[in-house]
C-alpha positions as CSV (number, residue, x, y, z in Angstrom):
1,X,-39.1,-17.7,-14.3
2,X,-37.9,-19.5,-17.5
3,X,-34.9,-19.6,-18.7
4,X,-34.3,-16.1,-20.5
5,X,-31.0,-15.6,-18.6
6,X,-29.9,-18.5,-20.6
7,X,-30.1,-16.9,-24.0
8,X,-26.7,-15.8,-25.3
9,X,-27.3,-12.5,-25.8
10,X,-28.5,-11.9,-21.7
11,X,-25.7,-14.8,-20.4
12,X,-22.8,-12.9,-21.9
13,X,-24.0,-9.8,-20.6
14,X,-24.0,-10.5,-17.8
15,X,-20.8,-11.9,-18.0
16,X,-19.3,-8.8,-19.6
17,X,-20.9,-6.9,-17.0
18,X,-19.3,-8.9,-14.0
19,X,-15.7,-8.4,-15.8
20,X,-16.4,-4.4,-15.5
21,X,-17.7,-4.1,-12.7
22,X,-14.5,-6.0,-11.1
23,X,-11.9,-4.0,-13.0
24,X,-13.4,-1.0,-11.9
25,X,-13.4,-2.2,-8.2
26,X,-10.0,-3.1,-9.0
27,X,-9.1,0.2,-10.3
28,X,-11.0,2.5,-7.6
29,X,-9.4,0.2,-4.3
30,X,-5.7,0.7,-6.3
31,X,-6.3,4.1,-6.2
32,X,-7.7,4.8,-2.8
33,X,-4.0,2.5,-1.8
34,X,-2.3,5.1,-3.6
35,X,-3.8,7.9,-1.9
36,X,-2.9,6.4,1.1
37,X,0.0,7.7,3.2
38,X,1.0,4.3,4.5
39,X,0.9,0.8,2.5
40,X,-2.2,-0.9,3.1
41,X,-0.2,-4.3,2.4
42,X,2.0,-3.8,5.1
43,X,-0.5,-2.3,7.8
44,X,-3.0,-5.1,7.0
45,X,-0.9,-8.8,6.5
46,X,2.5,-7.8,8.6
47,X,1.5,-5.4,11.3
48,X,-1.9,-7.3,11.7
49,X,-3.8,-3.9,12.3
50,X,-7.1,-5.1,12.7
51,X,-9.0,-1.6,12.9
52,X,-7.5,-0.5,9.5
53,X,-8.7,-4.2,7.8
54,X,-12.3,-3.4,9.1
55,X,-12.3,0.2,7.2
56,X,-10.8,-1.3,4.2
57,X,-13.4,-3.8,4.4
58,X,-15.8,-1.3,4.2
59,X,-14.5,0.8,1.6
60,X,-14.9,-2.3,-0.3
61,X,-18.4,-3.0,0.3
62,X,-19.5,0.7,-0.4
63,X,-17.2,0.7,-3.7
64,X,-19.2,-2.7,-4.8
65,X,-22.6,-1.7,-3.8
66,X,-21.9,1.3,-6.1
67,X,-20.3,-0.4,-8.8
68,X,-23.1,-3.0,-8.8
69,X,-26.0,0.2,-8.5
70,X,-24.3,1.7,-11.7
71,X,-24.2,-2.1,-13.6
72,X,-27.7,-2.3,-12.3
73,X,-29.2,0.8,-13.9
């Protein structure tokens, strides 16, 4: 195994990689909220609605399997 993922070059990669990869999560769940007829804020902390969390929830794990299959290569 080694330790090549110590190297600079390969650790701040991957740490500029990480940094993308969140900002473009970021950036793709603040538009699907905006695309949204209702606030998602609202519906998920206030209202409690339970049904719409799990599909958000999901939407976020298919947005970061994607983002991290497109970091990946």
């Amino acid at each position: 195994m080694g330790l090549e993922w110590l190297k600079p070059g390969a650790f701040f990669g991957s740490i500029l990689y990480a940094l993308i990869g969140v900002v473009v999560f970021w950036l793709a769940f603040v538009v699907i909220d905006k695309i949204t007829p209702y606030d998602l804020w609202q519906e998920l902390v206030e209202k409690q609605n339970v049904a719409l969390g799990i599909v958000v929830g999901a939407m976020c794990l298919g947005i970061s399997v994607i983002v991290a299959a497109a970091v990946h290569g």
